[in-house]
C-alpha positions in Angstrom: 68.4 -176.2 176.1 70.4 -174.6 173.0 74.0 -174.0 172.9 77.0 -173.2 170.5 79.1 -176.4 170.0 82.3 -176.4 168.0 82.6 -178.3 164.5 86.0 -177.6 163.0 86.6 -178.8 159.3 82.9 -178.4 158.7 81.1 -175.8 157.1 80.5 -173.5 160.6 82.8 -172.8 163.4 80.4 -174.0 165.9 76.7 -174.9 165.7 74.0 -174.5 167.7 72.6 -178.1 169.2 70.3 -179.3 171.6 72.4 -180.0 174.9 71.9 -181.0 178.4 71.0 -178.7 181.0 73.9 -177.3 183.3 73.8 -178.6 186.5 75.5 -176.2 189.5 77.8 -177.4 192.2 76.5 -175.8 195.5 78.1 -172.4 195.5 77.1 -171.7 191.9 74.1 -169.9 190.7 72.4 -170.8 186.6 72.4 -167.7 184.6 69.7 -167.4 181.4 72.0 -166.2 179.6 71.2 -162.8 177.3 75.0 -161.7 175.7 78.3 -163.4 175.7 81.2 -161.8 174.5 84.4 -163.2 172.1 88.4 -163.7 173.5 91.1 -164.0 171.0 91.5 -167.2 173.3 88.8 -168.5 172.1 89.2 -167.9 168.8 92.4 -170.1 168.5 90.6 -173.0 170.7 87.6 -173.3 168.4 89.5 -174.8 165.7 91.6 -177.2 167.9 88.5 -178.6 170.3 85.7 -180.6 168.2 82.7 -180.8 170.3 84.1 -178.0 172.9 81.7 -175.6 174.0 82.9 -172.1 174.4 82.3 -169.1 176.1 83.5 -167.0 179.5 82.0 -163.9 179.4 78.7 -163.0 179.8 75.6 -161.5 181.1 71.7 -162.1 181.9 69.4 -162.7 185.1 69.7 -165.6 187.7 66.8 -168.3 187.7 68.5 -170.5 190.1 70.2 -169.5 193.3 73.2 -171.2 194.6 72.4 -173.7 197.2 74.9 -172.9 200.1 76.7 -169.9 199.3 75.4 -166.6 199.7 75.5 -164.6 196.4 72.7 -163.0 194.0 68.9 -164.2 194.0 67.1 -165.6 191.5 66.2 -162.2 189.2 69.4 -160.4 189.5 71.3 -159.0 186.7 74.8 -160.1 186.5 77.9 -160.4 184.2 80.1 -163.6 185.1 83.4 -165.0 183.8 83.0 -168.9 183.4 85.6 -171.3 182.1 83.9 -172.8 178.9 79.9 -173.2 177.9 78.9 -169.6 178.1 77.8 -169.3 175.0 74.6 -171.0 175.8 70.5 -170.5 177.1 71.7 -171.3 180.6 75.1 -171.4 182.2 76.1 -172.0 185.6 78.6 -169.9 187.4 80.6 -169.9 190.6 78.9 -166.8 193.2 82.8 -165.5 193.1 82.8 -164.8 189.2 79.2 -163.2 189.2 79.0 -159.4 190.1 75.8 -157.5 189.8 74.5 -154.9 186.8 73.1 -152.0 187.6 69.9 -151.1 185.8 71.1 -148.9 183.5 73.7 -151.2 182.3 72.9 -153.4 179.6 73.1 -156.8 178.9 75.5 -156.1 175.5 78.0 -153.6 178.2 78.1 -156.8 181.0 79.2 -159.2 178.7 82.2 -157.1 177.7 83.5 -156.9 181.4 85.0 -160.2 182.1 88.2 -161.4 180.8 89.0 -157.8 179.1 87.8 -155.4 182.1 89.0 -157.6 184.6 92.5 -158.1 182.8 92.8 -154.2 182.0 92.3 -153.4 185.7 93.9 -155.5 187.2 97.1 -155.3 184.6 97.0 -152.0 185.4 96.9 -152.4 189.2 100.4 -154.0 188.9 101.8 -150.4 187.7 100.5 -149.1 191.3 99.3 -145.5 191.4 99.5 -144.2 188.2 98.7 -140.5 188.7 100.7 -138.4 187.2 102.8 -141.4 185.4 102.8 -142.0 181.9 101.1 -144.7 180.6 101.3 -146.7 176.9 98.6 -149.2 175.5 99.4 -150.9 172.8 96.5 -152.6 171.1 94.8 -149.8 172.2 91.4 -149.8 170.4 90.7 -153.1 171.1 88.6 -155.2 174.5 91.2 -154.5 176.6 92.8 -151.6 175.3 89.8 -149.7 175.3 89.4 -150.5 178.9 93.1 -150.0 180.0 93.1 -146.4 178.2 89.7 -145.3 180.1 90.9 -146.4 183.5 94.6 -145.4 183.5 93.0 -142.1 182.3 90.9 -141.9 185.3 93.6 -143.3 187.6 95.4 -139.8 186.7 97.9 -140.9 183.9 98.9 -139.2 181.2 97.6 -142.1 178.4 99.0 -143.0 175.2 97.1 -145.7 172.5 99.5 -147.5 169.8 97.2 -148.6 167.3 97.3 -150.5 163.6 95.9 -147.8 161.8 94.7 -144.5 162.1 91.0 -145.4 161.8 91.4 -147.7 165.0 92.5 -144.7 166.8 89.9 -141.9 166.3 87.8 -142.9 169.4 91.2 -143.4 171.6 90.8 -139.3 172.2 87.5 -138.9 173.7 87.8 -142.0 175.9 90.8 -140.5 177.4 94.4 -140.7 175.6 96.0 -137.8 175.1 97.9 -139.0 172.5 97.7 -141.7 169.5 100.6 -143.4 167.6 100.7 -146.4 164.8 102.0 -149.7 165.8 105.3 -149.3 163.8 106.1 -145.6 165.1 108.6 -144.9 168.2 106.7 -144.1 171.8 109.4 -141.7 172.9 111.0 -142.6 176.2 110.3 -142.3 179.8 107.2 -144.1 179.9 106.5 -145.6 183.2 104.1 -148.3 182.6 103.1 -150.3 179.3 99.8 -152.4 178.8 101.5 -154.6 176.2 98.9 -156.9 174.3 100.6 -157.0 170.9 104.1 -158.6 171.4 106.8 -159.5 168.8 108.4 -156.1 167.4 105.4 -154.0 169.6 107.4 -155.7 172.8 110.5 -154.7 171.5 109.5 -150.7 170.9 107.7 -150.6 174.3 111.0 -152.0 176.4 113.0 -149.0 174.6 110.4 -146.4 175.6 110.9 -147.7 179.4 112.2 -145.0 181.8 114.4 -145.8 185.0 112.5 -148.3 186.5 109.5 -148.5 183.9 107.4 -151.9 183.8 106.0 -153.5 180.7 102.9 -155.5 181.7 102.7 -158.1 179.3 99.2 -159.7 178.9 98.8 -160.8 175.4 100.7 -161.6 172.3 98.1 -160.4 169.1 100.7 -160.4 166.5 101.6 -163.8 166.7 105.1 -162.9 166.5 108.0 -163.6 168.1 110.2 -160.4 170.2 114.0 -160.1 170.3 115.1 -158.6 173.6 118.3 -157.6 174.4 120.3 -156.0 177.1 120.2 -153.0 175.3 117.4 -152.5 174.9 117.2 -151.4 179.0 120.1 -148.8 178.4 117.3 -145.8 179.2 115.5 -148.6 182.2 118.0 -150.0 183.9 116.0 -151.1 186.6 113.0 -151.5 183.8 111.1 -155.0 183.9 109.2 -156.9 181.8 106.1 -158.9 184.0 104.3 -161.8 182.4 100.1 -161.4 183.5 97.7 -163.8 183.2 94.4 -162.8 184.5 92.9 -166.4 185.9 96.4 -166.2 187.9 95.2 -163.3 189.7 92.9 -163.8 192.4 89.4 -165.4 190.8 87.7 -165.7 193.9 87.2 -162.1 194.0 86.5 -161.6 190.3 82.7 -161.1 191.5 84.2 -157.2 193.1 85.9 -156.3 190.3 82.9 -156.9 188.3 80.3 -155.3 190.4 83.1 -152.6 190.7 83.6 -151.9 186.5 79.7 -152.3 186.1 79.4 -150.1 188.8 81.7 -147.4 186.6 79.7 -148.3 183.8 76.0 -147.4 185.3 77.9 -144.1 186.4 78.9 -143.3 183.2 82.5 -142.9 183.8 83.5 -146.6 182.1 82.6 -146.7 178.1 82.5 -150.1 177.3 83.4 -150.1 173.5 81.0 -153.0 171.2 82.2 -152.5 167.8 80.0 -155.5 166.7 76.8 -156.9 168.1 75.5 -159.8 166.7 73.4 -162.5 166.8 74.9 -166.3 168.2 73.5 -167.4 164.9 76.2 -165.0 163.1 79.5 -166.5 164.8 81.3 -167.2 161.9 81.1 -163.5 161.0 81.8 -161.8 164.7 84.6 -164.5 164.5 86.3 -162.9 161.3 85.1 -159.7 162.7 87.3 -160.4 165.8 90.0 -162.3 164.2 90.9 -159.9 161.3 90.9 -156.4 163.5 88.0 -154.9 161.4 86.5 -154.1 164.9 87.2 -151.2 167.9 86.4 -152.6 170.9 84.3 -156.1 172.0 82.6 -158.2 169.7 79.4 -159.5 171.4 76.8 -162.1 170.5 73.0 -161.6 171.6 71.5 -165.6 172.6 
């Protein structure tokens, strides 16, 4: 079979190349793969791992069953978070990181649900129930900003996006914020929770928008840059926090809920997964810069 392999320092990013066929432990099913989507992750392993094979999230129909666990049988539709080599024909995956698609959910909307939909709900799952609080995404327009706005919105919050421009924020609106702000503006204060994907100076603004005992979920670090944190910067939270997330330090043997749950949401209509580039694997190099360089709302998937 066919599958993206990493060449750094040559021409491509990665290359597609003849390799073996995956072979599943017992409680894994193989997956024909249809879409995978990009991480940021990713994007800074490429470079570093010659001969790696990337990929976590994706999406297509089983064609082997696992072998001693229950899970879905050979035909089902599924989207499934795997560790590496998901950006292949075939992939095998653990029953407990594959959740089922609904029909009217395509492959393109699965592949977007792993690492981004699982880490927006469950990030947000840390703030507790949200309705009526007030809620601030930063990175807001992309993979898991998209998804974080949507949900809190649903959850009852009253939803805020921080974005790097005003172009990346003029979907933010109909998916459910009530309000859009640039990157380098002030949030106000009293804010109870913050999806914080951004870091450096965006850390910094979000701990002085905290209220008494306001959280800042931090998941990601986008800019790159480094924050400065004081005690001050509590004055307004003085029982404020800031909590450090890592989505595969959450619970990953029940990723395969979560999933079915957000695809569930999806086939209902009341979950918008955002694709602000679909491309073919042949095209990596361009989703990559895509990705990389913020020219896209949402996930960037590839079509195998």
């Amino acid at each position: 079979m066919r599958a993206l392999v990493s060449t750094p320092g040559e021409a491509h990013t990665a290359e597609i190349r003849e390799v073996e066929e995956p072979v599943p432990g017992p409680n894994e099913v193989v997956i024909e793969v249809r879409a995978a989507s990009l991480n940021r992750g990713e994007l800074s392993l490429l470079p570093a791992r010659p001969g790696w094979r990337p990929g976590q999230d994706i999406a297509g129909v089983v064609v082997q069953a696992a072998s001693v666990s229950s899970g879905p049988d050979v035909g089902s539709r599924v989207a499934a978070v795997v560790d590496q080599a998901g950006w292949a024909e075939r992939a095998a995956a653990p029953v407990t990181r594959v959740g089922l698609l609904p029909d009217a959910v395509t492959f393109s909307q699965g592949a977007t649900l792993g690492v981004a939909g699982l880490t927006a709900l469950r990030a947000l799952r840390v703030g507790g129930s949200l309705f009526g609080s007030r809620v601030t995404v930063t990175g807001a327009a992309g993979g898991v900003g998209t998804f974080a706005v949507q949900l809190a919105h649903h959850a009852g919050a009253h939803v805020t996006g921080v974005v790097g421009s005003p172009e990346r924020g003029r979907r933010l609106l109909d998916l459910g914020a009530e309000h859009v702000v640039l990157e380098d503006e002030e949030r106000g204060g009293a804010v109870d929770l913050v999806m914080e994907g951004v870091g450096g100076p965006s850390l910094e603004r979000s701990l002085r928008s905290l209220g008494p005992a306001g959280l800042v979920v931090l998941y990601g670090a986008a800019s790159g840059q480094p924050a400065r944190v004081v005690l001050s910067d509590f004055r307004g939270a003085p029982g404020g926090r800031i909590h450090g997330f890592f989505i595969y330090r959450t619970a990953t043997e029940t990723f395969d809920q979560d999933l079915s749950y957000l695809a569930r949401l999806v086939g209902e209509k009341r979950l918008r997964p955002q694709i602000g580039m679909e491309v073919s694997w042949r095209q990596l190099d361009k989703a990559i810069a895509a990705l990389r360089d913020r020219q896209v709302e949402g996930k960037v998937v590839l079509i195998i």
